[in-house]
Each structure stands twice: as C-alpha cells, then as structure tokens.
N, C-alpha and C positions, 0 to 999 in steps of 0.2 A: 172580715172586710175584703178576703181575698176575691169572694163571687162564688166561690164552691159550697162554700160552707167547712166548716170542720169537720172530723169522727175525733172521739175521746172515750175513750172506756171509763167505766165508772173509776175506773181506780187509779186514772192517770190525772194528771193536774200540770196546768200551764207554768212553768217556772219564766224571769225575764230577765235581762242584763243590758248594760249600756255599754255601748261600743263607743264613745267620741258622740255624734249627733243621731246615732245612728240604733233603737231601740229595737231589741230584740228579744224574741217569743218562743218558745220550744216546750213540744210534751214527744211522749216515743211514738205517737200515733200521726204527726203530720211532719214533713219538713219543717227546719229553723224557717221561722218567719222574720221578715227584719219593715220597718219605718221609718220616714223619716220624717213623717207627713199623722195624718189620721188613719191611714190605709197599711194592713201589716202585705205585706207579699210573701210569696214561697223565695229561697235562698237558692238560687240553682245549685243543685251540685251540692248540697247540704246534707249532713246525715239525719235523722230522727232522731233525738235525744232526749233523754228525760231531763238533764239538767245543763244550764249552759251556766260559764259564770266567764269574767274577762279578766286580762292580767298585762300591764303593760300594752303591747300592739298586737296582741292576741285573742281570739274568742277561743274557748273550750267547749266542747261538747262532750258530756260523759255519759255513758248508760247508752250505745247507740244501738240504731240498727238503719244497714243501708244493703245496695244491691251487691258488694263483695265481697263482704265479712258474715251479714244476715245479720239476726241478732245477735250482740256482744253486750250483754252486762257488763262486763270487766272493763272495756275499751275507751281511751279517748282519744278525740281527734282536737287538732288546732288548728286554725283557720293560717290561711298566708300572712306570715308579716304585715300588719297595716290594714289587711283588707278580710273584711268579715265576710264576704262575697266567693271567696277563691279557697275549697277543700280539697281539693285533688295533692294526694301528697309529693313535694316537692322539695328536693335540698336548695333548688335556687329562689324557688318560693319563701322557703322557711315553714310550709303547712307540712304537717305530720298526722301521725296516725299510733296506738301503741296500746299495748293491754297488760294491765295489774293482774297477777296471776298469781304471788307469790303465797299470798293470802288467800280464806275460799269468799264468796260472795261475790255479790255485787257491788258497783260503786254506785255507792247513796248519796253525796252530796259532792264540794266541791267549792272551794272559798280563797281568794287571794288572799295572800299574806307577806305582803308589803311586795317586791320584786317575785315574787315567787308566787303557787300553787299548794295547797292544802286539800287532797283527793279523801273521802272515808268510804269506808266499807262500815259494814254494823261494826267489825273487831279489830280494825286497823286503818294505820293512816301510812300517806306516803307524804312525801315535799319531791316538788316538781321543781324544778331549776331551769331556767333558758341554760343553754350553752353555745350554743350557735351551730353551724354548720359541721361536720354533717347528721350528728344528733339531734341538734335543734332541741330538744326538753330530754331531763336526763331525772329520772324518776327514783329516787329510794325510800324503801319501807323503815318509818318511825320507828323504834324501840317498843315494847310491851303493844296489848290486846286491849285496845282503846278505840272507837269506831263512833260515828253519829249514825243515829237513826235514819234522819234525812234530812236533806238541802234547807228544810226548815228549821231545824232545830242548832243550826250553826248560824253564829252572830259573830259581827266581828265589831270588836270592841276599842280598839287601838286605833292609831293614827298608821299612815303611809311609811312612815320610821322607824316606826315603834307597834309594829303588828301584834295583835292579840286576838286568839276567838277564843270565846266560850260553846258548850256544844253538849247535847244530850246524849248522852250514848247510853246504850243496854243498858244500865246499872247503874247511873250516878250521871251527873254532869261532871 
C-alpha cells in the first residue's frame, strides 16, 4: 500500500505487531511498516527486521539489518519510549540498540512475557528486562540449550500476570 511495491525473498515472510492503535509490518527485506488507517507506510529511521514483537511502551525489532551495523542476525533494536516512530539510539529517548552473542546463531523469534522480553536463538533464550536509564533493557542468557525455531512456533499461553509460552525448538517442544 506504500505506492513502491515491496521485494521479499522467497524465504522471508511478513511478521506483525500492535503498538497501541498503531499496526505494524516487518520482513528483513523492507523497512518496518506502521498503519493506522488501510495504508502501511515505511517507519523513517527504522531498521529492516525479520521479527518485531512489542512490550510495554516498546517496539523490538530482532534479526536486523540497517545502514551502521549492516546485517546483524544477533542484534536488536527498541524503539523510543512510547513512540514506534523514533530508532535513533538515545539514553533520553529510552531507544536502544544491542546484540546476543553469547550463544552462536541467530535470533529467531521473540515474545513478551508479562513486563519483560523472551529472545530465542534455535539453542537458547535470553529474558530482556527494562531497567531504565542508561541501559534501558538489560539482557541475560536462560540456563541450558533450549531455543525456538521461529517467531512461529512460540505461543504465548498465559495472561499479562501469569506469563507462559510454549514453543517448538529443535527437538521437543
């Protein structure tokens, strides 16, 4: 609906998330797209991500690639406090930027969990935390080699309280 058209590679796929009123579109092949209408628009200033998910007054974008870093697998970005609009990293903003290294791979999915972030890789997970200023999200890697496939195969099953996903990984759910 932008007037360009898209490009998609056979092997990427549109993931979406809701921001407040504000619906939003992402594969690694176009900037974040956002709605609020019928019509998606490019996100200025947005990275190309394979997976967005949201969290509190947050948008994430995981699996990115943009004009400073290039392609980062590993990498995710948060948008400014409040505003899905605003990625330029900033401690007065609250938007950031950060990359999962500690484990190999990519990040494949990416699911709120109540207050918090739940990142996978195929063999690992992290939990994301807000913290505020000047971290802003404060990332640590799960215990054992437990990972989701991808963005699709994590469900989240729990209430706002009482958070729960289930999720397919390599070997078992």
């Amino acid at each position: 609906s932008r007037g360009t058209g898209y490009g998609l590679a056979e092997t990427d796929r549109w993931r979406f998330a809701q921001f407040g009123d504000v619906s939003l579109a992402t594969n690694k092949q176009n900037t974040i797209q956002a709605s609020t209408t019928s019509a998606f628009a490019d996100v200025s200033g947005a990275p190309k991500a394979a997976i967005i998910e949201t969290v509190g007054q947050f948008v994430f974008a995981l699996n990115t690639t943009e004009g400073t870093y290039g392609d980062s697998p590993n990498r995710w970005w948060c948008s400014a406090i409040g505003n899905h609009a605003s990625w330029t990293p900033s401690v007065s903003a609250q938007a950031a930027t950060g990359i999962l290294t500690s484990s190999p791979g990519k990040l494949t999915a990416g699911k709120r969990f109540g207050d918090s972030i739940i990142v996978f890789k195929n063999v690992a997970m992290y939990r994301g935390d807000y913290v505020g200023v000047p971290a802003i999200w404060s990332f640590s890697q799960i215990p054992g080699e437990v990972g989701a496939l991808c963005q699709e195969v994590v469900a989240s099953v729990g209430t706002p309280d009482a958070p729960r996903l289930i999720f397919m990984g390599p070997d078992n759910f």
